[in-house]
C-alpha positions as CSV (number, residue, x, y, z in Angstrom):
1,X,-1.8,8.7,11.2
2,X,-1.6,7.3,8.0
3,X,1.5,8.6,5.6
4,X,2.4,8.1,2.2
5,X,5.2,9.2,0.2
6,X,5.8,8.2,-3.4
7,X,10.2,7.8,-2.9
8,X,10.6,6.5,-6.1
9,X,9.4,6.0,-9.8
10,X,10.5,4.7,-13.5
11,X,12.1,8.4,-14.8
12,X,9.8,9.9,-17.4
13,X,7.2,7.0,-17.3
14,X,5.1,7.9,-20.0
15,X,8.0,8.3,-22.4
16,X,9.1,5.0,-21.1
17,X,5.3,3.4,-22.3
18,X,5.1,4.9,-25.6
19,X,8.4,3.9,-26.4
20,X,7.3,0.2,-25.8
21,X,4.0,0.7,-27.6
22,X,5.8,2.4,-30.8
23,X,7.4,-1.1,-31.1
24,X,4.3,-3.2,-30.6
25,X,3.0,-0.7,-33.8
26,X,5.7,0.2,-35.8
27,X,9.1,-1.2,-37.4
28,X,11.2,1.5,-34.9
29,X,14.5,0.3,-34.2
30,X,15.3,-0.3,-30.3
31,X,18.0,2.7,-30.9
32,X,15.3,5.1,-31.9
33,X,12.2,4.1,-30.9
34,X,12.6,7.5,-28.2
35,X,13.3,10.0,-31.6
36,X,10.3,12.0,-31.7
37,X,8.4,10.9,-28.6
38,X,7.8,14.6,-27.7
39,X,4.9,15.4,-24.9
40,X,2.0,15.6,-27.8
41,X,3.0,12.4,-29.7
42,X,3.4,10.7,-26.3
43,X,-0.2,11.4,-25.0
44,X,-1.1,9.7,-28.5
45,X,0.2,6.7,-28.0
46,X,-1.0,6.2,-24.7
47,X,-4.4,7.5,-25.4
48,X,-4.3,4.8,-28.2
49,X,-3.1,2.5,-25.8
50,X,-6.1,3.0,-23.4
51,X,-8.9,3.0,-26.8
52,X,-7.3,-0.3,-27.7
53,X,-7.5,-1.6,-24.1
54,X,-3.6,-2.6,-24.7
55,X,-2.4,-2.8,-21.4
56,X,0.8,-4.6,-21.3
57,X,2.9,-1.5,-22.2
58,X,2.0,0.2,-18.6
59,X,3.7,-2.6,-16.7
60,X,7.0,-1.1,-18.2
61,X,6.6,1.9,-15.4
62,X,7.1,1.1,-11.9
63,X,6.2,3.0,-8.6
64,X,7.5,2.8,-5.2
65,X,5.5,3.8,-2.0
66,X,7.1,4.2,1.4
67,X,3.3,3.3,3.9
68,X,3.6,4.1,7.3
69,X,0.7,4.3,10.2
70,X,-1.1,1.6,8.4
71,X,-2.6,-1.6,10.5
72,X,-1.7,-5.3,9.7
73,X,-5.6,-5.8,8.9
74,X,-4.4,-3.5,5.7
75,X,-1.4,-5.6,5.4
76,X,-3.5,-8.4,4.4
77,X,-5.3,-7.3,2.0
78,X,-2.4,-5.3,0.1
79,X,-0.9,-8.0,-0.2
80,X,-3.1,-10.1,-2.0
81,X,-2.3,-7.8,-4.9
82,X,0.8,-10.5,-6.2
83,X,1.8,-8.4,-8.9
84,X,3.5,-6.1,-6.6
85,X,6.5,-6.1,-4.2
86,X,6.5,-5.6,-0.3
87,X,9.2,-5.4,2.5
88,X,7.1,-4.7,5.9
89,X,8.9,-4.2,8.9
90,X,9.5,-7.2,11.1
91,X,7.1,-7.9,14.5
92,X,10.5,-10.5,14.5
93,X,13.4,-8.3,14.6
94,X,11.9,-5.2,16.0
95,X,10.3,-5.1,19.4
96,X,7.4,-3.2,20.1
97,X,8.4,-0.7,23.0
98,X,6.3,2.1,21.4
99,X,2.9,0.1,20.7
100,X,1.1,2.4,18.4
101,X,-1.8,0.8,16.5
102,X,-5.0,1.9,14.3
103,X,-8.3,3.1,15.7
104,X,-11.6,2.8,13.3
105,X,-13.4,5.5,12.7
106,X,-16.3,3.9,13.7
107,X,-15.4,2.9,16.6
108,X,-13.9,6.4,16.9
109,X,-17.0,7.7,17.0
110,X,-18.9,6.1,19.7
111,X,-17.5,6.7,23.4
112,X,-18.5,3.5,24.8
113,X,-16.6,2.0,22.0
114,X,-13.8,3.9,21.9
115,X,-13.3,3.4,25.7
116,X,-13.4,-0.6,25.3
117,X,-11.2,-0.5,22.7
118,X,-8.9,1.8,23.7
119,X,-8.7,-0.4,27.7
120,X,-8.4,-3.4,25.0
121,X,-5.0,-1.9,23.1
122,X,-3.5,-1.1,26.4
123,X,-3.9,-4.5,27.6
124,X,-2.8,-6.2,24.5
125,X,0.8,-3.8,24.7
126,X,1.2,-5.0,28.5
127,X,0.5,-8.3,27.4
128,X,2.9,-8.5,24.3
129,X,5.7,-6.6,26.8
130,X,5.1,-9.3,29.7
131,X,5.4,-11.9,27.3
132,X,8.6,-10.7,25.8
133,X,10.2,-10.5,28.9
134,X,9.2,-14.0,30.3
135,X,10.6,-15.3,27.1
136,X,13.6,-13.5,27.2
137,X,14.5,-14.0,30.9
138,X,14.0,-18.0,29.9
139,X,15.3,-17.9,26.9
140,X,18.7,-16.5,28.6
141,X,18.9,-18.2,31.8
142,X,18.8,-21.6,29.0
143,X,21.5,-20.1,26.9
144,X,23.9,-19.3,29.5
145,X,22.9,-22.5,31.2
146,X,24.7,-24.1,27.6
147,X,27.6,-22.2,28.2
148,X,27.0,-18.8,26.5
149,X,28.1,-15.5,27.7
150,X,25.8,-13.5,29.1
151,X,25.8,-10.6,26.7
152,X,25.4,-12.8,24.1
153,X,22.5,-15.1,25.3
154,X,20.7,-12.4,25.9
155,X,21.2,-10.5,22.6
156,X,20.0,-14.1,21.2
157,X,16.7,-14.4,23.8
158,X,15.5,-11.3,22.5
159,X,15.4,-11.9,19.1
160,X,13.7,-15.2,20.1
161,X,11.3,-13.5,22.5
162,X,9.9,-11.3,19.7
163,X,9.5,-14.4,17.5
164,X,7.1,-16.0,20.1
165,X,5.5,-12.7,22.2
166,X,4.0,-11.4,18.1
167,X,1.9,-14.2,18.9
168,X,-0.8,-11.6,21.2
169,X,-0.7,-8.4,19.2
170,X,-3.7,-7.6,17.6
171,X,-4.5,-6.5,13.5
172,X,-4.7,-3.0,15.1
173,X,-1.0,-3.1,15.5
174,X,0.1,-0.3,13.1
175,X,2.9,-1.1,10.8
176,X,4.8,0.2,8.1
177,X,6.3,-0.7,4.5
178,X,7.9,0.0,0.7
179,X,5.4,-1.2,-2.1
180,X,6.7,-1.5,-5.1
181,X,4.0,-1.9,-8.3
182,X,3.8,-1.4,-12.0
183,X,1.5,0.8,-13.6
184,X,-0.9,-1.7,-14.9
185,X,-1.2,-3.6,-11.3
186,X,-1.8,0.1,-9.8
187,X,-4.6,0.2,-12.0
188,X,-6.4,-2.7,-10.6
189,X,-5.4,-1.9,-7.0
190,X,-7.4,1.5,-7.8
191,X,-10.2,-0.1,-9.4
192,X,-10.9,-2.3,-6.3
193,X,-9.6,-0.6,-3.4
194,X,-10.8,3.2,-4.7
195,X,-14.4,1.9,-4.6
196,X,-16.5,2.5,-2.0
197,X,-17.7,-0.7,-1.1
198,X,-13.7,-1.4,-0.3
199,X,-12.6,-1.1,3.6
200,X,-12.3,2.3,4.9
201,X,-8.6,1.7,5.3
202,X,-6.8,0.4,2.5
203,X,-9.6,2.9,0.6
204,X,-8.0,5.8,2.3
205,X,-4.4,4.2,1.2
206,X,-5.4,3.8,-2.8
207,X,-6.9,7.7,-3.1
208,X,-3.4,8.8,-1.4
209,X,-1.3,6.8,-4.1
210,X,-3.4,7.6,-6.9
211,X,-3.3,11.2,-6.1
212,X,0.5,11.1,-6.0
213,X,0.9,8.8,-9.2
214,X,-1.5,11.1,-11.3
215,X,0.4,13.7,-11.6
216,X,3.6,12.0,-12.5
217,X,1.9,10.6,-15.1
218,X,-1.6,11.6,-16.1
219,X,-2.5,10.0,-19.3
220,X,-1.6,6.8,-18.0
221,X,-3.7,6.9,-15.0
222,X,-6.6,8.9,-17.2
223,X,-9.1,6.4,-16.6
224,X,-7.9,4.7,-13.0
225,X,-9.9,5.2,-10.1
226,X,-12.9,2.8,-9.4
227,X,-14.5,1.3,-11.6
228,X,-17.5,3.7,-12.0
229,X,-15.8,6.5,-13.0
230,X,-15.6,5.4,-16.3
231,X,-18.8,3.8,-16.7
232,X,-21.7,1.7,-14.7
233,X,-20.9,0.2,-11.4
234,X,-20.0,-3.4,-11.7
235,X,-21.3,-3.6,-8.1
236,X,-24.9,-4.1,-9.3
237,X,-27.6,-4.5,-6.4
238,X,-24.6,-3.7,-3.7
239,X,-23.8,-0.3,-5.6
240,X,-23.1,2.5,-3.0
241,X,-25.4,4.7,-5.1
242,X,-23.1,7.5,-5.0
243,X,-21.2,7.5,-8.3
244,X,-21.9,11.4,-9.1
245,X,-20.3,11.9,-6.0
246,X,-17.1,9.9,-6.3
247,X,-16.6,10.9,-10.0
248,X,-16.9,14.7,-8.7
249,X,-14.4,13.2,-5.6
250,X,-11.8,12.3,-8.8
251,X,-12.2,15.1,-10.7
252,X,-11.1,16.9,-7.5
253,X,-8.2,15.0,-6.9
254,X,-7.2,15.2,-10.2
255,X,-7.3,18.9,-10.2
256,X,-4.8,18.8,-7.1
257,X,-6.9,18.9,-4.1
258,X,-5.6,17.3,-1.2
259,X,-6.7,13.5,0.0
């Protein structure tokens, strides 16, 4: 199951922005530009901020996500966004006892499926663990064969062993990670990856990070969300078609309905 916490953010982000756009605008000193910046004058700038389309002041606010019960198909795409930072847990150093991995809905939803790929994941775990083991036997019995201890070599082989036996898992394999981004990059991940046309998964994982980013800070994610929200679809002929839907979808979340 897919979880997703926000553990971390830039403290008072919005304060934070319009304190870098009254410099842009104004001859503020660095060691006032925070005098006055109460909530209302605030939601100014950063309503004139988004009017202007002056979006270099957002980057100034950072969020961090701790992802878990994601696959490493989604770790592919995420992490095309470059503008971001990533630490994912390592296929390397950690070996796979517990072999947990991502079902599609789709495939979910029809038994014959579900049966095939479900006779598939078992036999990709008893794979991966047979492998690991060959390796690590080998791995050893070379080790101690160069005059290693025991304990040692085989601390050694298995570290080596999960190098090699990642080789068989498949992009089901779930996985987990931090992602660190700034406001302005979280705006593009939302525009792409809250759109319907974007894969179910990584969908599903930029509605749960907007609608723990929005409230923290509102009038800088005012207009995120996909693309249509805001105005036509810039899918053209491969528009979902459903853009009353996903607007009334966003107006939910906004209002603090669960995702």
């Amino acid at each position: 199951m897919m979880t997703v916490r926000l553990i971390a953010h830039t403290p008072e982000p919005e304060k934070v922005v319009a304190a870098a756009a009254k410099l842009c605008y104004s001859d503020a000193h660095i060691t006032d530009l925070l005098d006055g910046l109460d909530e209302e004058k605030t939601a100014k700038f950063l309503t004139m901020l988004s009017d202007l389309g002056h979006a270099s002041p957002i980057e100034h606010a950072s969020f961090t996500f701790g992802i878990e019960g994601v696959s490493r198909t989604l770790l592919a795409q995420i992490t095309r966004h470059r503008i971001a930072s990533f630490s994912v847990q390592s296929q390397r150093y950690v070996r796979l006892d517990d072999f947990r991995y991502v079902t599609p809905p789709e495939i979910e939803a029809i038994p014959e499926a579900k049966a095939a790929f479900l006779a598939n994941m078992e036999e990709d775990a008893q794979r991966y663990l047979d492998l690991a083991h060959k390796l690590e036997e080998g791995h050893t019995a070379r080790l101690m064969a160069e005059g290693m201890p025991e304990k040692q070599a085989r601390a050694k082989a298995s570290k080596q062993a999960n190098e090699d036996a990642r080789f068989v898992l498949p992009n089901a394999c779930e996985t987990k990670m931090v992602v660190t981004m700034n406001a302005r990059s979280l705006m593009n991940f939302f525009q792409l990856r809250c759109c319907n046309r974007a894969q179910w998964e990584i969908r599903e994982l930029a509605e749960k990070m907007f609608a723990l980013v929005y409230p923290v800070a509102p009038h800088i994610f005012a207009k995120a969300g996909p693309a249509c929200l805001c105005g036509a679809c810039p899918e053209g002929k491969m528009c979902c078609g459903k853009t009353a839907e996903v607007r009334a979808k966003y107006a939910a979340i906004k209002e603090g309905a669960v995702v």
